[in-house]
C-alpha positions as CSV (number, residue, x, y, z in Angstrom):
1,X,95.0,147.6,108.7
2,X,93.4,144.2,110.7
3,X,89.6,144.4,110.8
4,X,88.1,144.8,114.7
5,X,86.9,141.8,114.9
6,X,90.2,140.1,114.3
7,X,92.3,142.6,116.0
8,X,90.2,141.6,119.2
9,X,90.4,138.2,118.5
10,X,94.7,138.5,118.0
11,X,94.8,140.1,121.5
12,X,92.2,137.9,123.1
13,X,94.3,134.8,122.5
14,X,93.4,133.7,119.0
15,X,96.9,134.3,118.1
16,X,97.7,130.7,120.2
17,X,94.6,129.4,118.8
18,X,96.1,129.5,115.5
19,X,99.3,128.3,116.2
20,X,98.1,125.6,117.3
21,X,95.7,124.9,114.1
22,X,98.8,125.5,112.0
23,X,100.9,122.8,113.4
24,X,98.0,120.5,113.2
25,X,96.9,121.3,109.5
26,X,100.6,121.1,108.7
27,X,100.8,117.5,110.0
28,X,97.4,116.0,109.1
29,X,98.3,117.3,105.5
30,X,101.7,116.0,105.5
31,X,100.2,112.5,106.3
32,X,97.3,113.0,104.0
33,X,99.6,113.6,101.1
34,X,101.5,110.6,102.2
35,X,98.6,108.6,102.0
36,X,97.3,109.7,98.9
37,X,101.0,109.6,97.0
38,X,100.7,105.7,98.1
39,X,97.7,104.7,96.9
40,X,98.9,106.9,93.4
41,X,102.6,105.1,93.7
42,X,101.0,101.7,94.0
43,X,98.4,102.6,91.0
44,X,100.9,103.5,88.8
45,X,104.2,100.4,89.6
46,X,101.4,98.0,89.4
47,X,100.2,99.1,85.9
48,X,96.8,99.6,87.2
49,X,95.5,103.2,86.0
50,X,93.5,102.0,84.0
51,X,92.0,99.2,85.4
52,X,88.1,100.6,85.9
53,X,88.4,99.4,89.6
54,X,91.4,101.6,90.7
55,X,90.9,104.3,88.0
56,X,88.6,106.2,89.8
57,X,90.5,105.8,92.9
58,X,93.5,107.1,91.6
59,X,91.5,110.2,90.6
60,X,90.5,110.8,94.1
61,X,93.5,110.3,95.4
62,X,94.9,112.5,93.1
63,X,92.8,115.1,94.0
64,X,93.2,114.5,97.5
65,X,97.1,115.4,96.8
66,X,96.6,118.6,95.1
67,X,94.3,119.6,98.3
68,X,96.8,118.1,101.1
69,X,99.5,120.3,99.3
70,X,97.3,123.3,99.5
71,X,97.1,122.8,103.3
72,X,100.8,122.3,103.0
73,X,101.2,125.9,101.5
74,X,98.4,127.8,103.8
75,X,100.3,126.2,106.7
76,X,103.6,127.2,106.0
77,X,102.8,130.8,104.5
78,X,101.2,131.2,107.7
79,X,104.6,131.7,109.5
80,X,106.8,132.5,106.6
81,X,105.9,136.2,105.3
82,X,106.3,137.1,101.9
83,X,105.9,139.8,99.4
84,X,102.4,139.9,98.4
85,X,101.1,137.4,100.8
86,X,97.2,138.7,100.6
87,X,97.4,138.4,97.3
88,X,99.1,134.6,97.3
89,X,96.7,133.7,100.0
90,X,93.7,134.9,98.7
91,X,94.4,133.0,95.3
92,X,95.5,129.9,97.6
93,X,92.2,130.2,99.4
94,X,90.0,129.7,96.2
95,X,92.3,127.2,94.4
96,X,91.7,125.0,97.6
97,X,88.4,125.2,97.2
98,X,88.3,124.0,94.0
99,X,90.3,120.5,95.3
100,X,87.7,120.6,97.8
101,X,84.7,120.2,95.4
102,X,86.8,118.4,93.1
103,X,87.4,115.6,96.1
104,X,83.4,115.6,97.3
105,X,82.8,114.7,93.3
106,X,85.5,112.2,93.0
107,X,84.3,110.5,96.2
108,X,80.3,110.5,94.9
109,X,82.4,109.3,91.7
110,X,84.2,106.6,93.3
111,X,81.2,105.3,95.2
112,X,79.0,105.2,91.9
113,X,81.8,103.0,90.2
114,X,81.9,100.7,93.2
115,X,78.2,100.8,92.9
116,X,78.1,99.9,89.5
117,X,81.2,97.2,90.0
118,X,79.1,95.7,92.4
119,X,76.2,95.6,89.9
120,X,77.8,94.4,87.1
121,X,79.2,91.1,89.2
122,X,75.6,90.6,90.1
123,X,74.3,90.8,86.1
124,X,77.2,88.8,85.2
125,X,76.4,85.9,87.8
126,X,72.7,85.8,87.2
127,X,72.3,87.0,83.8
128,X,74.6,87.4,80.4
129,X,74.9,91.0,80.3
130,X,75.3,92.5,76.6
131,X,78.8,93.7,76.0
132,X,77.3,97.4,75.7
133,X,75.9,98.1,78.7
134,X,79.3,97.4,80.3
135,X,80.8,100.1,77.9
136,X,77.5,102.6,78.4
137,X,78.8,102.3,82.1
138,X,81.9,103.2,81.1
139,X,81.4,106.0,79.4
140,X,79.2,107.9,81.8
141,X,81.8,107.1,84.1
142,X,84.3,108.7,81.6
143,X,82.0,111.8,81.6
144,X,81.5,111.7,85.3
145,X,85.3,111.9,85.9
146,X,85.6,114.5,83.2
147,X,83.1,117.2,84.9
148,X,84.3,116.1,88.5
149,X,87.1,118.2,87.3
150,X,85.1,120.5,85.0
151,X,82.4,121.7,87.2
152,X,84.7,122.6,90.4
153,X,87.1,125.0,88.3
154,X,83.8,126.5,86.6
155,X,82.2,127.6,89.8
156,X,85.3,129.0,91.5
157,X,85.7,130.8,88.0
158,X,83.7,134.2,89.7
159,X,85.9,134.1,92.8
160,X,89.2,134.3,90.8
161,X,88.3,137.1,88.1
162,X,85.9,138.7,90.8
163,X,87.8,138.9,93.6
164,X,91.0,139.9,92.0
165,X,89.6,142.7,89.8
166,X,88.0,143.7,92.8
167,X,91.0,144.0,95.3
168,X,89.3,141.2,97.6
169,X,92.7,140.1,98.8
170,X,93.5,143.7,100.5
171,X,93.6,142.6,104.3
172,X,93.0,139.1,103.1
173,X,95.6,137.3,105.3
174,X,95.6,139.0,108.4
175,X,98.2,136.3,110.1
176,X,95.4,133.6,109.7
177,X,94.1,134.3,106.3
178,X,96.4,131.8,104.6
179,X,95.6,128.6,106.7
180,X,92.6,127.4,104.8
181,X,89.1,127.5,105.3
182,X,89.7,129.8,108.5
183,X,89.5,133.2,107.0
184,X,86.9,135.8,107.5
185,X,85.1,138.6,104.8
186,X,87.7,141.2,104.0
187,X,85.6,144.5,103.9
188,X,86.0,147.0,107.0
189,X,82.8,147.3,108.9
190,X,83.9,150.7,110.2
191,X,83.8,152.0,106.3
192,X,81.0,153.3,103.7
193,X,80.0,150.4,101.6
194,X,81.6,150.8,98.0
195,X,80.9,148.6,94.6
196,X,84.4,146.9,95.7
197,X,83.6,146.2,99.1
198,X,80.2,144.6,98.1
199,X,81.3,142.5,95.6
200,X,84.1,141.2,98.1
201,X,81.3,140.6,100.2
202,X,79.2,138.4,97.8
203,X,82.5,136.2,96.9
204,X,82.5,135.5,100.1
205,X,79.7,134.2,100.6
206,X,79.1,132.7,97.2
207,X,82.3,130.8,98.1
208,X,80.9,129.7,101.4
209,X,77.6,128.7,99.8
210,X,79.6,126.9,97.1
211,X,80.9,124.8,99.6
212,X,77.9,124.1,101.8
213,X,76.0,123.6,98.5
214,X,78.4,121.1,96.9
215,X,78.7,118.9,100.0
216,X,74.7,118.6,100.3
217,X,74.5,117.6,97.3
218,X,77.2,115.0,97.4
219,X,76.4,113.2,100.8
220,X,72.6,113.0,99.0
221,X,74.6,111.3,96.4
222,X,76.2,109.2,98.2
223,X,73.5,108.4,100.5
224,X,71.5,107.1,97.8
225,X,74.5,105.0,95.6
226,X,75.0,103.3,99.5
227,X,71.6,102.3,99.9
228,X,71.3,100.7,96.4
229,X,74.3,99.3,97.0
230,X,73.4,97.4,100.0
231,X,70.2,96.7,98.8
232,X,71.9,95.2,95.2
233,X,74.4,93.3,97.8
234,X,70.9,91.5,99.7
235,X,70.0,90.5,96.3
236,X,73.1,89.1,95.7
237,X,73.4,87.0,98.6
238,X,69.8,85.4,98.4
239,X,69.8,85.3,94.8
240,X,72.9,84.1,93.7
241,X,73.2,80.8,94.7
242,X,77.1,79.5,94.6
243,X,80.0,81.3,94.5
244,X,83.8,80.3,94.6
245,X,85.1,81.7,97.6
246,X,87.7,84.1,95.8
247,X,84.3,85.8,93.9
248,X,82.9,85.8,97.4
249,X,86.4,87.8,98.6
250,X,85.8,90.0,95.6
251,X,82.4,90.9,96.1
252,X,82.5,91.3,99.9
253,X,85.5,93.6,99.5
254,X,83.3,96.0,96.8
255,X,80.7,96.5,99.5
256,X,82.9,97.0,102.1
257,X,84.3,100.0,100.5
258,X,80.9,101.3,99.6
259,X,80.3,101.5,102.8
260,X,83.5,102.9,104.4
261,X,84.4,105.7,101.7
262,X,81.1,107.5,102.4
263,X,82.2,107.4,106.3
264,X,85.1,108.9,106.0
265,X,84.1,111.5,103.7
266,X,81.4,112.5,106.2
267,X,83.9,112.3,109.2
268,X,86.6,114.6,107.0
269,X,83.9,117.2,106.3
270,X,81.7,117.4,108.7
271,X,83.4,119.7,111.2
272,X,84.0,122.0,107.7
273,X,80.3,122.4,107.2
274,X,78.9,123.2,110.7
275,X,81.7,125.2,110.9
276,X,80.6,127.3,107.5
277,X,77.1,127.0,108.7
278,X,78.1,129.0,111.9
279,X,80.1,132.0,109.7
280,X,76.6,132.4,108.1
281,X,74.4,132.2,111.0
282,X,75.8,132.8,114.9
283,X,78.7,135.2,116.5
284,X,82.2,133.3,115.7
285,X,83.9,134.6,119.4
286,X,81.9,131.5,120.8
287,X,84.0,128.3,122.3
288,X,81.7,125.9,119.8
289,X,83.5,128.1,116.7
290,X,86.7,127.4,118.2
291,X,86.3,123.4,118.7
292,X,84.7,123.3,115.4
293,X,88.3,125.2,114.1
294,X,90.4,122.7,116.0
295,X,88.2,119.5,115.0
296,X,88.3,120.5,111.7
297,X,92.2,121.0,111.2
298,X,92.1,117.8,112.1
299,X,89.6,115.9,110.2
300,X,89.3,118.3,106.6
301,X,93.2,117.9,106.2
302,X,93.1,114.2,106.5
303,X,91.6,112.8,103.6
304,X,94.0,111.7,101.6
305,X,95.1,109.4,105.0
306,X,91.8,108.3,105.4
307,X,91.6,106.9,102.4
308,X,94.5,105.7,102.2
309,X,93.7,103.5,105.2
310,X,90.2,102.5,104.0
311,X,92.1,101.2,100.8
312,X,95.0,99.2,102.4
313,X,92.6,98.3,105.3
314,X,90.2,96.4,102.4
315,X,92.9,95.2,100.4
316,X,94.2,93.1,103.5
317,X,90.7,91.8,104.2
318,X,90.4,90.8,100.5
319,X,94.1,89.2,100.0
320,X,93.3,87.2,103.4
321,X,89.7,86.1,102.2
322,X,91.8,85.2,98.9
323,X,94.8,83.2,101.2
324,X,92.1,81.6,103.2
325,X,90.3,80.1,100.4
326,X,93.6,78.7,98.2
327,X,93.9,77.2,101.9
328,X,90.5,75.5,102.1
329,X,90.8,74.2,98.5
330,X,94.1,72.6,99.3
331,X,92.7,70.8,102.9
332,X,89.8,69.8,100.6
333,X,88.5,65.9,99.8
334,X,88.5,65.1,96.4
335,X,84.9,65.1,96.1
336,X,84.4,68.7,97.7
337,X,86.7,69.8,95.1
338,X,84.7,67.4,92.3
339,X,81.6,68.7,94.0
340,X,82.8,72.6,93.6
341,X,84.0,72.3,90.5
342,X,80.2,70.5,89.6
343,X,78.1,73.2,90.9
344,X,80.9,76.1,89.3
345,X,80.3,74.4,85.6
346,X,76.3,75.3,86.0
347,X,77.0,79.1,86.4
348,X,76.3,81.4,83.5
349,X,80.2,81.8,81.6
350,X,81.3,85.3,82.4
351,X,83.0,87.4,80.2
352,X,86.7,87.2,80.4
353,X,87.7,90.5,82.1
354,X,85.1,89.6,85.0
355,X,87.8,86.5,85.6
356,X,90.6,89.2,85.4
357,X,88.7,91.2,87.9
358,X,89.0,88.8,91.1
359,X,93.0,90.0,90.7
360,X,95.1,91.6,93.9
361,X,94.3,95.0,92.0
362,X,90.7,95.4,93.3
């Protein structure tokens, strides 16, 4: 039996309303998962998993796959009924949410590596930095990448043995339930309140507050790894002194993505959270809920494509910095080249994986 709230919204036109958010999560998350299978495809034929510039990229991306094909699912079980759909739904409903945690602690993770890419160019131009504190950096970013995984599975660990021992998903997909992020608490108004019914409740909310919670905390983060960053990147330009032009590519490429992952994380989840923010707080019947619903099909679903464009969109900036300098040095006097090749011989020697670094796979 539908709750009255979403029986009146059904026959006051929701029913379009969702339609319409199911064709658009179904193709914003068959692009994201296009995206996101690129940047994997071109990790892994390039050999470059393991490289500690696109490792933690081809985490993210990863995880941005597993969440597109959860839209994917939601979308389509939206219009294909099948036996035991509130409980597939339900299940699908908290398994997404852990792919969207997972993604807001890959993407703090990502920015952090930049970060400390970004870093370890300046130390290695200025200073000699010690072998060890290279791998100290890499081992709390093997940790970090370790509980970006961990952590999200953990808190949605309540919601799964909870919710199911509890009967949560009874009424769970009501036509809309399985399109994700867009479902409502499960419990009947019009009943007495049971143990069941109230512990349904609190899942839903926890799982709400999970989300709201996780994505505070992240966008701090992040926040704060982007202002170090550009602060580290001042430093760098006043301080360094000369660079070769491709080290210049390299570096100018780092911050760029600093900067432009952290936008489009915000513009993906943005709608999301002042959408959860209204469940908690105002009426949902308003015409704000429903842009927020419409906004946010389009942006949450998407960020497998966004970063996908953010990566190819830097990696053509950095191979024509790369083109443009081989260009210079080839239109060059002999005594610019002497002269470069002068002031390149006073830098501190770097160690021989930062020379590896200035490669296409950035």
């Amino acid at each position: 039996m539908a709750l009255p709230a979403e029986a009146a919204r059904l026959d006051g036109g929701w029913q379009e309303v969702y339609s319409a958010l199911q064709w658009i999560q179904f193709t914003m998350a068959m692009l994201s998962v296009i995206g996101s299978s690129s940047i994997i495809a071109y990790a892994v034929f390039q050999n470059a998993v393991r490289s500690p510039e696109v490792r933690p990229l081809f985490y993210l991306s990863l995880s941005d796959l597993f969440l597109g094909m959860c839209w994917l699912a939601g979308a389509l079980l939206y219009s294909t009924p099948t036996s035991k759909q509130d409980l597939i739904c339900y299940n699908l409903q908290a398994t997404g949410q852990i792919f969207y945690v997972a993604s807001f602690l890959y993407t703090v993770n990502y920015t952090w590596h930049l970060y400390m890419d970004l870093k370890m160019k300046y130390n290695q131009n200025l200073f000699r930095m010690p072998p060890q504190v290279v791998d100290y950096a890499s081992c709390v970013g093997r940790i970090a990448t370790i509980s970006s995984s961990l952590i999200p599975f953990l808190l949605m660990v309540p919601v799964f043995c909870l919710g199911n021992s509890s009967n949560c998903y009874q009424n769970f997909s009501q036509k809309h339930g399985c399109l994700l992020m867009h479902t409502e608490t499960a419990v009947p108004t019009n009943e007495p309140q049971t143990l069941s019914g109230s512990v349904c409740r609190a899942m839903h909310f926890y799982g709400i507050g999970v989300f709201l919670i996780s994505f505070l905390i992240s966008f701090i983060a992040i926040l704060v790894v982007l202002s170090q960053a550009r602060g580290l990147y001042k430093r760098f330009v006043n301080a360094t002194g000369f660079l070769g032009d491709q080290q210049w590519a390299m570096i100018k490429t780092v911050e760029q993505r600093v900067i432009f992952y952290p936008i489009a994380f915000f513009c993906c989840w943005a709608p999301a959270v002042l959408l959860g923010i209204l469940k908690l707080t105002v009426s949902t019947n308003s015409k704000i809920y429903m842009a927020l619903l419409i906004l946010q099909a389009l942006t949450a679903a998407s960020q497998g494509l966004l970063n996908c464009i953010v990566y190819g969109w830097t990696q053509h900036i950095f191979l024509s910095l790369k083109r443009n300098a081989c260009r210079d040095v080839d239109t060059q006097t002999p005594l610019l080249r002497s002269q470069k090749k002068f002031y390149a011989s006073t830098l501190p020697a770097s160690p021989p994986d930062a020379e590896g670094s200035t490669s296409t796979l950035l």
